[in-house]
The first five atom37 places (N, CA, C, CB, O) and aatype in JSON, in Angstrom:
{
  "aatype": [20, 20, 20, 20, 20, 20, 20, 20, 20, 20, 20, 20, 20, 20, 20, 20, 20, 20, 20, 20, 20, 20, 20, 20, 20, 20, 20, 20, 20, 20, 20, 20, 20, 20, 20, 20, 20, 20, 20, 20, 20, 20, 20, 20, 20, 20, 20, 20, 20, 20, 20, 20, 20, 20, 20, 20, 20, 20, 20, 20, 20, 20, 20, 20, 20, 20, 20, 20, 20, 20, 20, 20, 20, 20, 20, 20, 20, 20, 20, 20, 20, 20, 20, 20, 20, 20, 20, 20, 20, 20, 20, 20, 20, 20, 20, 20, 20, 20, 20, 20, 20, 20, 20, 20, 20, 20, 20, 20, 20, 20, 20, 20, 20, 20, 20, 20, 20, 20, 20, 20],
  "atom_mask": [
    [1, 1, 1, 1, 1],
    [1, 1, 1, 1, 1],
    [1, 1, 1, 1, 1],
    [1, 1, 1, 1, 1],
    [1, 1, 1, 1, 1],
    [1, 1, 1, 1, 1],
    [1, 1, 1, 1, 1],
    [1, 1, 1, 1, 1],
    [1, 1, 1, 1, 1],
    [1, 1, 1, 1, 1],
    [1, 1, 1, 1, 1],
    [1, 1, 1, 1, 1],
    [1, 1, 1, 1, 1],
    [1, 1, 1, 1, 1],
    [1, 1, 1, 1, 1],
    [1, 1, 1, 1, 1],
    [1, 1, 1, 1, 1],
    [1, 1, 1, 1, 1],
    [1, 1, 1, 1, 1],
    [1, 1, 1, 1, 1],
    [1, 1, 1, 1, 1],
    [1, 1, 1, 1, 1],
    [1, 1, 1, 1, 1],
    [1, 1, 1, 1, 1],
    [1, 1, 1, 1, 1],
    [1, 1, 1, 1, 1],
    [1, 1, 1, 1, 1],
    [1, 1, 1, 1, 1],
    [1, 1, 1, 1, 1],
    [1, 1, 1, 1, 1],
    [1, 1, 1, 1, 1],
    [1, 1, 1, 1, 1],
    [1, 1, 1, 1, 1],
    [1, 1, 1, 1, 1],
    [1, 1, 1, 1, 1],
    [1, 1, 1, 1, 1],
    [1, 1, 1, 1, 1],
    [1, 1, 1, 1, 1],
    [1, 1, 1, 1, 1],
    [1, 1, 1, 1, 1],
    [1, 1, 1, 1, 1],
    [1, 1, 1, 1, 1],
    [1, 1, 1, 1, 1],
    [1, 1, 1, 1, 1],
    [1, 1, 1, 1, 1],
    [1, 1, 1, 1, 1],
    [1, 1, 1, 1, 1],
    [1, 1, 1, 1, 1],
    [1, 1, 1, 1, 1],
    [1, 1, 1, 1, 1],
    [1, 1, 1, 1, 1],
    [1, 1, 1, 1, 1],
    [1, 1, 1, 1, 1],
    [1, 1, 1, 1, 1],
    [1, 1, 1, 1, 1],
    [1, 1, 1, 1, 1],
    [1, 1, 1, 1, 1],
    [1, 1, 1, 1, 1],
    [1, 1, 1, 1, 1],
    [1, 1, 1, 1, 1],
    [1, 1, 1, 1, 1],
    [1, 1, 1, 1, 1],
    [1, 1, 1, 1, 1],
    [1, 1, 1, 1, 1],
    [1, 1, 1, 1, 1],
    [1, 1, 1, 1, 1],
    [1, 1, 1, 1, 1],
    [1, 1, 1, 1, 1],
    [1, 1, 1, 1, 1],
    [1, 1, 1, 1, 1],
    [1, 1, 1, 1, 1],
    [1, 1, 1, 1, 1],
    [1, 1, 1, 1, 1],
    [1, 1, 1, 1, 1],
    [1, 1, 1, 1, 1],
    [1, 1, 1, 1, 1],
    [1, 1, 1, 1, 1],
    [1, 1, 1, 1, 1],
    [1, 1, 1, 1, 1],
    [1, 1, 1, 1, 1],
    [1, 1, 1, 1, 1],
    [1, 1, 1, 1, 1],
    [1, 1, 1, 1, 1],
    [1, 1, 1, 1, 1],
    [1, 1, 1, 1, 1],
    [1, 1, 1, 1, 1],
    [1, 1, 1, 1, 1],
    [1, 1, 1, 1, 1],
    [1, 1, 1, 1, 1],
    [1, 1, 1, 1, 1],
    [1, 1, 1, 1, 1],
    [1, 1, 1, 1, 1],
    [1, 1, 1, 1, 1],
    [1, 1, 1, 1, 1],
    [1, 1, 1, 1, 1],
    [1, 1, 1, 1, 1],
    [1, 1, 1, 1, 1],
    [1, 1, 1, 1, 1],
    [1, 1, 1, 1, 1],
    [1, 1, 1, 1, 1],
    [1, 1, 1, 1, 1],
    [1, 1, 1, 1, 1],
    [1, 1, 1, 1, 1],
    [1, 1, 1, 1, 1],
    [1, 1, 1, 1, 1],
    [1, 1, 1, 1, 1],
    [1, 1, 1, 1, 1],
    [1, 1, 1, 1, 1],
    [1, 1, 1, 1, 1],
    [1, 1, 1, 1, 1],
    [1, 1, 1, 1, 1],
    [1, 1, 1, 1, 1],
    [1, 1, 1, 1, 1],
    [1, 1, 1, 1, 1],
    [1, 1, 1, 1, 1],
    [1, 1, 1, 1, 1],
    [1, 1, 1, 1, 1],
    [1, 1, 1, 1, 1],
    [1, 1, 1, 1, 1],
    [1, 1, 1, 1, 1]
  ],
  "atom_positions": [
    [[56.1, 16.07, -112.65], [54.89, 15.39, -112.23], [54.71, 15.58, -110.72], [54.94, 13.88, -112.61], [55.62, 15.53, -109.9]],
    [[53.55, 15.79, -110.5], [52.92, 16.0, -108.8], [52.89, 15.07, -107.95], [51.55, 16.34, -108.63], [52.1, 14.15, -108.15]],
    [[53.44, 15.06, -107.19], [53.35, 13.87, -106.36], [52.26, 13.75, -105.24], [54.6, 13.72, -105.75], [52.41, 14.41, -104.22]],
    [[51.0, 12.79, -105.43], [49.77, 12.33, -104.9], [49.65, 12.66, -103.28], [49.66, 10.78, -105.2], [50.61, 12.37, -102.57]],
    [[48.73, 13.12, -102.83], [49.16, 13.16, -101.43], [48.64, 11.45, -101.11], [48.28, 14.61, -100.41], [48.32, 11.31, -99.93]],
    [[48.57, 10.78, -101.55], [48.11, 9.48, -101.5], [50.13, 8.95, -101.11], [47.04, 8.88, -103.35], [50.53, 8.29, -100.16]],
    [[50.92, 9.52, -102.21], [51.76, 8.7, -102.5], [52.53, 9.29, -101.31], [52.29, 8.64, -103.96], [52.8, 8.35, -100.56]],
    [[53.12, 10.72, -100.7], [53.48, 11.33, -100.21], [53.06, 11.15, -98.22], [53.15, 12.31, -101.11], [53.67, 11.58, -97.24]],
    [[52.05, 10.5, -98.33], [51.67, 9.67, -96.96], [51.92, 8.33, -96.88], [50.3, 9.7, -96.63], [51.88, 7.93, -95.72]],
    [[52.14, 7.57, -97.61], [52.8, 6.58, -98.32], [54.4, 6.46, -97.44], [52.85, 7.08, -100.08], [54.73, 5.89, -96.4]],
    [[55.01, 7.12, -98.23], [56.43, 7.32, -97.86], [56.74, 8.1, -96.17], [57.04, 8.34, -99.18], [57.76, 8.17, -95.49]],
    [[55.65, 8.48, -95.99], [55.97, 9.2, -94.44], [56.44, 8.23, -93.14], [54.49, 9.95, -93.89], [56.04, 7.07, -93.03]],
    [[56.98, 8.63, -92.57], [57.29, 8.23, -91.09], [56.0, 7.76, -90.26], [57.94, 9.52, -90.32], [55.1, 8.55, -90.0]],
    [[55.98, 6.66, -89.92], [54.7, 6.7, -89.08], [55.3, 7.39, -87.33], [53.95, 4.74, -89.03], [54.44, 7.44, -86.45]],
    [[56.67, 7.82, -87.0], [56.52, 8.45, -86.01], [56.6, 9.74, -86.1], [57.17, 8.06, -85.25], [56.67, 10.47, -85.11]],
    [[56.61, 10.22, -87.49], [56.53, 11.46, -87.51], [55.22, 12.23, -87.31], [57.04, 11.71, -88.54], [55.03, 13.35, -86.83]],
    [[54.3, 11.25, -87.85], [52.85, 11.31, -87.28], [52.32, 11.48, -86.14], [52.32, 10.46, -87.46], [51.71, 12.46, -85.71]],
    [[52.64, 10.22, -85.5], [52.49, 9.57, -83.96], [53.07, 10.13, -83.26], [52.86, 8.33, -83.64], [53.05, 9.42, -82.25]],
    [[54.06, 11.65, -82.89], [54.11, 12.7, -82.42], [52.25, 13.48, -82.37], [55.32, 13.38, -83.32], [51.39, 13.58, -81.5]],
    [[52.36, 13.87, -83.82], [51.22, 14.64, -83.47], [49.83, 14.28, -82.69], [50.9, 15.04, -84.54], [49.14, 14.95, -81.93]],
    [[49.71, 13.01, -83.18], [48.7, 12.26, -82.76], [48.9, 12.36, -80.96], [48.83, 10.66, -83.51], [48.06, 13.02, -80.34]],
    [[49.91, 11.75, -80.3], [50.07, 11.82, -79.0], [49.62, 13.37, -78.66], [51.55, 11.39, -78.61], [48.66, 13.54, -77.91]],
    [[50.31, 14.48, -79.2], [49.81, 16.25, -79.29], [48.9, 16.09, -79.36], [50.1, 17.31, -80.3], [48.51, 17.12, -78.81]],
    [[48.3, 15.74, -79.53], [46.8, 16.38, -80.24], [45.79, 15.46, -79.11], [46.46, 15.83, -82.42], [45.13, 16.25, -78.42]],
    [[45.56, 14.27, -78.84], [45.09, 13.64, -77.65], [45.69, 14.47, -75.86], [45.75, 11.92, -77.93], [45.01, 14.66, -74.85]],
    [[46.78, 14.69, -76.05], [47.6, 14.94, -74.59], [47.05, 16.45, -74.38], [49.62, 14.84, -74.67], [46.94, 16.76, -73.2]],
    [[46.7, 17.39, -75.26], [45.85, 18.61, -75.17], [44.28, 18.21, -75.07], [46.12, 19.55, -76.49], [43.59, 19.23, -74.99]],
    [[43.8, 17.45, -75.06], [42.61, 17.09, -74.46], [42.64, 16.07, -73.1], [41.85, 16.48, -75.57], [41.67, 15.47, -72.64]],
    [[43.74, 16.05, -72.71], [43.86, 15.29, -71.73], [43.55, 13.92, -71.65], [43.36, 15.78, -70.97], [42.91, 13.42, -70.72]],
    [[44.09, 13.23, -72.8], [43.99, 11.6, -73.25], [45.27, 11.8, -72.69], [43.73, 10.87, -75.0], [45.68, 12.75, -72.02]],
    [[46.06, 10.39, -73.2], [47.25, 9.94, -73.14], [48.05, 9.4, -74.38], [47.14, 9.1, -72.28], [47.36, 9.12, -75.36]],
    [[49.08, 9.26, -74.46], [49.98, 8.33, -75.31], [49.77, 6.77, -75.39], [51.33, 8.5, -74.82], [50.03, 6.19, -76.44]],
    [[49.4, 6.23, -74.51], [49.23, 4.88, -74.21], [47.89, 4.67, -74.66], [49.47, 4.5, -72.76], [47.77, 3.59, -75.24]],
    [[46.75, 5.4, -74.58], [45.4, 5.55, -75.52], [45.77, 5.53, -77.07], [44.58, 7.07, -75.19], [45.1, 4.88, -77.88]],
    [[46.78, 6.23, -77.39], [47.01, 6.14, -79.1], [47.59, 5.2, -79.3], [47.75, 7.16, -79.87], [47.48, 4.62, -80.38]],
    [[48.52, 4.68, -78.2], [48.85, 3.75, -78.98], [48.12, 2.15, -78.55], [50.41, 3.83, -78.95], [48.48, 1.0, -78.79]],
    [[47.06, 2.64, -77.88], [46.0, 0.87, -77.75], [45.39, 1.09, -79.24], [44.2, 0.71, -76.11], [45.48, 0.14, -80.01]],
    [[44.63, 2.6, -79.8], [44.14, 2.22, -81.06], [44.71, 1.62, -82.17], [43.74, 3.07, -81.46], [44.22, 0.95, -83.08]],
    [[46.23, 2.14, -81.85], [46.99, 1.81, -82.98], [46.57, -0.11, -82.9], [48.93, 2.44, -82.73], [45.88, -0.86, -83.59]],
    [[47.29, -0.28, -81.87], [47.35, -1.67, -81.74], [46.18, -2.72, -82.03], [47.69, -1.83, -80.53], [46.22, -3.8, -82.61]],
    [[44.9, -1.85, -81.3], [44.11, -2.9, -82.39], [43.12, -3.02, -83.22], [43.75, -3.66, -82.0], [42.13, -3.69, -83.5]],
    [[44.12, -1.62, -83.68], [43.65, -1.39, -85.63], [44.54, -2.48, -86.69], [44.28, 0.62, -86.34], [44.29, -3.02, -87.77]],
    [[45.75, -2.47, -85.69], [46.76, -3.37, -86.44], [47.27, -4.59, -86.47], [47.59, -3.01, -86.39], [47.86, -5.09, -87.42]],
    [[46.94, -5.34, -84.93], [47.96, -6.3, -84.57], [48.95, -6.11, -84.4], [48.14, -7.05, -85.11], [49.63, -7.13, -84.51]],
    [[49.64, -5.0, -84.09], [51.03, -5.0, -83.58], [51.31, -5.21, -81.82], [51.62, -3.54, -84.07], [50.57, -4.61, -81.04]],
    [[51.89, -5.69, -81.54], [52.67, -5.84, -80.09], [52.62, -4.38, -79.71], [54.41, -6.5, -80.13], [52.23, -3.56, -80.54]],
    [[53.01, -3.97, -78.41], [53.52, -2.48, -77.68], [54.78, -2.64, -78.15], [53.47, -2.22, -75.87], [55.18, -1.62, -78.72]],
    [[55.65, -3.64, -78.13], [57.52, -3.55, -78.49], [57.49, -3.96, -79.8], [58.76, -4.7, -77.53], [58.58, -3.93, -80.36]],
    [[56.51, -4.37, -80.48], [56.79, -3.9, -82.44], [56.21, -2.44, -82.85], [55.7, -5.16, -83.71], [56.39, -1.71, -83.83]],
    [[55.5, -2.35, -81.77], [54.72, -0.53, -82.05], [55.85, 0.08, -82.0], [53.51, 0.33, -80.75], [56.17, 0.69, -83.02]],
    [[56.92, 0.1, -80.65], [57.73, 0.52, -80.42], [59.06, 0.62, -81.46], [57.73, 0.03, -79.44], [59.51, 1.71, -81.82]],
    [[59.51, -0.42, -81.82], [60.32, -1.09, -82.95], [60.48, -0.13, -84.47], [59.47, -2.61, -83.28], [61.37, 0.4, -85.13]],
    [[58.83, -0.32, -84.52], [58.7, 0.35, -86.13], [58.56, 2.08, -85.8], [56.95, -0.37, -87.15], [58.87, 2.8, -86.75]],
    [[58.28, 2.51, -85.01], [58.28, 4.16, -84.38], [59.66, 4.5, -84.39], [57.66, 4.39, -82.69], [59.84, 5.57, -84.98]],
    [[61.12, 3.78, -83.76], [62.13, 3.56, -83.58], [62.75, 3.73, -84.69], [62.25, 2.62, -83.07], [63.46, 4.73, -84.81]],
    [[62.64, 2.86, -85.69], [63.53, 2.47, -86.64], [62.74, 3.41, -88.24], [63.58, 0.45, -86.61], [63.12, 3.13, -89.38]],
    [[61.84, 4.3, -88.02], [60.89, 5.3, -88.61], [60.66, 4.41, -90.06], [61.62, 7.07, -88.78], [61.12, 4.86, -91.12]],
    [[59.94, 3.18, -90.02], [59.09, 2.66, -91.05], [57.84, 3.7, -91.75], [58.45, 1.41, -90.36], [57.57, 4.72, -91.12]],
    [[57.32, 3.51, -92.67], [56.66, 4.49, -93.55], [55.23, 3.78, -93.11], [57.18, 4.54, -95.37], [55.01, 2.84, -92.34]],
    [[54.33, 4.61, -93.91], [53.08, 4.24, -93.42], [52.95, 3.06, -94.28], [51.91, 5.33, -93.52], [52.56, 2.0, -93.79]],
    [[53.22, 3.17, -95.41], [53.15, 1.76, -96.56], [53.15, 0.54, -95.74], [54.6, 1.58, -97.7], [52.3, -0.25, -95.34]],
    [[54.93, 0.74, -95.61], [55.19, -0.36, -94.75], [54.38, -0.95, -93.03], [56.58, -0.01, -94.59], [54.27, -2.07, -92.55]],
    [[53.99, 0.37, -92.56], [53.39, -0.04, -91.33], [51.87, -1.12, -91.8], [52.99, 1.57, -90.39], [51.74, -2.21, -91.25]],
    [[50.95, -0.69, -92.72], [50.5, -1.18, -92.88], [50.54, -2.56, -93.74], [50.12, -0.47, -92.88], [49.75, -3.48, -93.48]],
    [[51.31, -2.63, -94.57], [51.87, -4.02, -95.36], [52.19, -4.81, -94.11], [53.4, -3.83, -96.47], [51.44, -5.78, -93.93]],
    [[53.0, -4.63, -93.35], [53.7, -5.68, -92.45], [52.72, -6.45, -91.37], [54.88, -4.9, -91.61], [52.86, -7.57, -90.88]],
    [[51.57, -5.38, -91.15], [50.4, -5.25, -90.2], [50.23, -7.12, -89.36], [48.73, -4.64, -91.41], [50.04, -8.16, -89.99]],
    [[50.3, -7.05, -88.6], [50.21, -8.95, -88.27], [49.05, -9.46, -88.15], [50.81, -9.54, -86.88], [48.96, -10.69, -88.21]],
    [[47.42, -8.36, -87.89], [46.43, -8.67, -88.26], [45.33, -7.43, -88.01], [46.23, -9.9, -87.68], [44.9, -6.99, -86.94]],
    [[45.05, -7.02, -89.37], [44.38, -5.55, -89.26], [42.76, -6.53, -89.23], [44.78, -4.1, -90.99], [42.16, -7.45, -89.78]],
    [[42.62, -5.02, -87.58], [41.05, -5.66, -87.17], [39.93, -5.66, -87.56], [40.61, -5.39, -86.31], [39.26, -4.63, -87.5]],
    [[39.37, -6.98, -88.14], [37.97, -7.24, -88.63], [36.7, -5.89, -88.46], [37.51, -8.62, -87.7], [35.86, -5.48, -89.26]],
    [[36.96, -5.56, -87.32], [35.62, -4.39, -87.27], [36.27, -2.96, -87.5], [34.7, -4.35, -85.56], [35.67, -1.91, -87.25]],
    [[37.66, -3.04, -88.03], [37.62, -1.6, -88.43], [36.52, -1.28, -89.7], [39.17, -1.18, -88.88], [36.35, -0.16, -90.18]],
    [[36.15, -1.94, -89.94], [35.0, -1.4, -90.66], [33.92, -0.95, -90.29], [34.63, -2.03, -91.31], [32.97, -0.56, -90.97]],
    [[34.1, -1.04, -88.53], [32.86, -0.32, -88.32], [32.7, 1.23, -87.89], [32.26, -1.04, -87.38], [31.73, 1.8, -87.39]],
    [[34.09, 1.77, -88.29], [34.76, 2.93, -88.32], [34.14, 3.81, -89.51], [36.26, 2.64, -88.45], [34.61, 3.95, -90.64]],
    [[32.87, 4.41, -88.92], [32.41, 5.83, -90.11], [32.24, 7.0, -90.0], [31.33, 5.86, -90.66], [32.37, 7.38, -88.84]],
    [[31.99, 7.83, -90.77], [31.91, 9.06, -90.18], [32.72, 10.42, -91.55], [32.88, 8.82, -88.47], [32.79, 10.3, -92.78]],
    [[33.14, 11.4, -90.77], [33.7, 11.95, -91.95], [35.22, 12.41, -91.06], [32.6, 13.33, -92.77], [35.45, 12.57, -89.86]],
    [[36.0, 12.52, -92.18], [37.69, 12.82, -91.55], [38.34, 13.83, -92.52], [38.85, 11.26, -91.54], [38.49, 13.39, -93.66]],
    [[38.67, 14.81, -92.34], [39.15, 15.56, -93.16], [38.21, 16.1, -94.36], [40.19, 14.92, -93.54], [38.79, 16.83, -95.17]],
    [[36.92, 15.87, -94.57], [36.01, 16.34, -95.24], [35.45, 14.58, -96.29], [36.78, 17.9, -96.15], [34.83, 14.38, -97.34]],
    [[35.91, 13.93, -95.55], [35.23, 12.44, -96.38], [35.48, 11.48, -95.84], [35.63, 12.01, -97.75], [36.39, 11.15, -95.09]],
    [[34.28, 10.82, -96.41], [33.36, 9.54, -95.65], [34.32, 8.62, -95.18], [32.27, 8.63, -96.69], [34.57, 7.93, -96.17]],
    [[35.15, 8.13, -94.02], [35.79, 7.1, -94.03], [35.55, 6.04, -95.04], [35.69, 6.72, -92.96], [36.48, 5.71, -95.78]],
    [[33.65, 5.13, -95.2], [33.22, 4.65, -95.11], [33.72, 4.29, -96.93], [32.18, 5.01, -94.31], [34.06, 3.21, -97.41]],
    [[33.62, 5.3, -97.45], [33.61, 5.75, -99.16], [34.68, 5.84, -99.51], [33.04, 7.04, -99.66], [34.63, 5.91, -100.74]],
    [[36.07, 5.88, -99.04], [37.22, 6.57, -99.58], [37.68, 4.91, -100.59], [38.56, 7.33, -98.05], [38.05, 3.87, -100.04]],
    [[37.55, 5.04, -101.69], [38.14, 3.86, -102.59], [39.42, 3.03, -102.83], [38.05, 4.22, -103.57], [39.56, 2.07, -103.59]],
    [[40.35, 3.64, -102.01], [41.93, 3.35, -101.79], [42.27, 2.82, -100.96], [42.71, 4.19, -101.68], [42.66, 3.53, -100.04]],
    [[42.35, 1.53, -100.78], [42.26, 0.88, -99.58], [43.32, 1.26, -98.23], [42.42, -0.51, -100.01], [42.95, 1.27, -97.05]],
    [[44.98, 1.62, -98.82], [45.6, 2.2, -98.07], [45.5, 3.51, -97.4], [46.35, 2.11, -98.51], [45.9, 3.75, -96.26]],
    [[44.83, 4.46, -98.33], [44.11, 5.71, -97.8], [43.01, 5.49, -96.78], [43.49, 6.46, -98.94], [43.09, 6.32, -95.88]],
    [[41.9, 4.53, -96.64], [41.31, 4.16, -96.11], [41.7, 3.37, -94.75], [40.83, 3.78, -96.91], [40.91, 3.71, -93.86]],
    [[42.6, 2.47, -94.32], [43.29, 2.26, -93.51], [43.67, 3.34, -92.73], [44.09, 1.67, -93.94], [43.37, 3.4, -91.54]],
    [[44.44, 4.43, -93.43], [45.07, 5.77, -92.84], [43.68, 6.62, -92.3], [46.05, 6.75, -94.19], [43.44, 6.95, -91.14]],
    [[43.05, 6.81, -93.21], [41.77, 7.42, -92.15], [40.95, 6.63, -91.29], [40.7, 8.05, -92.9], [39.92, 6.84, -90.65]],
    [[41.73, 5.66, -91.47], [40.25, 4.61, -89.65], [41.41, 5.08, -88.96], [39.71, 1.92, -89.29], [41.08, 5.39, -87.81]],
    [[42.88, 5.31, -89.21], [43.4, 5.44, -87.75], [43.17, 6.9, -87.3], [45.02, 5.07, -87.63], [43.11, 7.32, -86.15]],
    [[43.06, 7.58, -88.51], [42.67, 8.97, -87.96], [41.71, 9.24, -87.46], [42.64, 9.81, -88.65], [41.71, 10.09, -86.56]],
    [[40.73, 8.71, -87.79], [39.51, 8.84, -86.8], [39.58, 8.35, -85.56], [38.39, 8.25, -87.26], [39.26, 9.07, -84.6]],
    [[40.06, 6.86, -85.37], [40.42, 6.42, -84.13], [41.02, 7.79, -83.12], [41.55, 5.22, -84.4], [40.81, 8.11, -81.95]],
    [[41.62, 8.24, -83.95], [42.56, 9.12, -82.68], [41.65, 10.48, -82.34], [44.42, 9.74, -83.35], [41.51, 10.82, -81.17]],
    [[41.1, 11.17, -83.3], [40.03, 12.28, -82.91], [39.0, 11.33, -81.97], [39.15, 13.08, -84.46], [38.75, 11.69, -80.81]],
    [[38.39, 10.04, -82.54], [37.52, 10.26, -80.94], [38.45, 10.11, -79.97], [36.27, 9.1, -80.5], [37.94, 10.66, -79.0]],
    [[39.69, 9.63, -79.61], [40.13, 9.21, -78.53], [40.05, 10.71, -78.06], [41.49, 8.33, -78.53], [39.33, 10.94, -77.09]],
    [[40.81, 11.9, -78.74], [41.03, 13.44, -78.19], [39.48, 13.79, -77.87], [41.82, 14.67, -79.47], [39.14, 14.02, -76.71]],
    [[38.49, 13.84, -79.03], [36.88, 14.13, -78.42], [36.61, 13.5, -76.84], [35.62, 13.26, -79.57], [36.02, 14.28, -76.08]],
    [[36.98, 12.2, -76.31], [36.82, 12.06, -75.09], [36.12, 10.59, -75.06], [36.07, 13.27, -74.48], [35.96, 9.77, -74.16]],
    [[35.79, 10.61, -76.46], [34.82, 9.15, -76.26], [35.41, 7.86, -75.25], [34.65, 8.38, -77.93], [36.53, 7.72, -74.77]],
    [[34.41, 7.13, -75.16], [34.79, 5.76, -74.35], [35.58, 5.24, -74.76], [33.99, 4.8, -74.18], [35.29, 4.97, -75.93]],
    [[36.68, 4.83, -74.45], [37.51, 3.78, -75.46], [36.96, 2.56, -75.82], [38.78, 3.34, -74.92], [37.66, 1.88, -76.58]],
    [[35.61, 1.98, -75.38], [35.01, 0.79, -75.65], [34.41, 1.24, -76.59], [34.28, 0.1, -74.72], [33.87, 0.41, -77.33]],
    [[34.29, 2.44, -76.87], [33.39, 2.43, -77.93], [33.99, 2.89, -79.44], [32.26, 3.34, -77.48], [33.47, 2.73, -80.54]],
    [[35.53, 3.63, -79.01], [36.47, 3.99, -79.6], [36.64, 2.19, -80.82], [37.8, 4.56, -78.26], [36.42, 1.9, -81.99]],
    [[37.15, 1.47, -79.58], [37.32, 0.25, -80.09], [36.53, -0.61, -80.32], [37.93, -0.23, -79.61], [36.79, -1.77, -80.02]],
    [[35.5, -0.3, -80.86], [33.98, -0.78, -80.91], [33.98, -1.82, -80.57], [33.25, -0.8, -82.04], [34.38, -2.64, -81.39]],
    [[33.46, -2.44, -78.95], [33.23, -3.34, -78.33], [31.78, -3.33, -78.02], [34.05, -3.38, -77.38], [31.1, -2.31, -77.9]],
    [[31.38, -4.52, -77.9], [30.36, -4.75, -77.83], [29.48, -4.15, -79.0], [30.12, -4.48, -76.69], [28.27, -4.36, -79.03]]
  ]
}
């Protein structure tokens, strides 16, 4: 039996990720500390529980299960990511995983971070 890429991101490292993510912003001349403000308040995590669960290589499951308070307006996170609608994706954990992915392409595109973090 095949294993889902649903299930297979699931089980991943969230710092095995959060390498690339920092790559991939730091070649557009963002920063590390930009990925990890989205992270933070997509999630409610602290900088030293961000740190903690990167450390101790928690899975994405778990990053998001443990979450101390995932933010009310990530829903205002749309657009398309990998060829589909943030907005549409029916899996709620898959859906979580692509608001952070988007978070991090605009941060590398250059956008405002106020607007990254939809303020105002």
């Amino acid at each position: 039996m095949a294993i889902s890429a649903s299930d297979r991101i699931r089980r991943t490292s969230v710092a095995s990720i959060h390498v690339h993510y920092v790559n991939k912003v730091e070649r557009k001349g963002r920063t590390r500390a930009q990925v990890d403000e989205v992270i933070r308040w997509l999630t409610g995590y602290s900088q030293p529980q961000l740190e903690a669960l990167l450390a101790d290589g928690t899975t994405f499951q778990d990053f998001f299960d443990r979450a101390p308070a995932m933010n009310p307006n990530r829903f205002l996170i749309t657009g398309l990511i990998c060829g589909h609608r943030v907005e549409d994706i029916e899996d709620p954990f898959m859906r979580e995983v692509r608001h952070l992915d988007k978070l991090v392409d605009e941060v590398a595109r250059g956008k405002a971070m106020e607007k990254v973090l939809r303020a105002g």
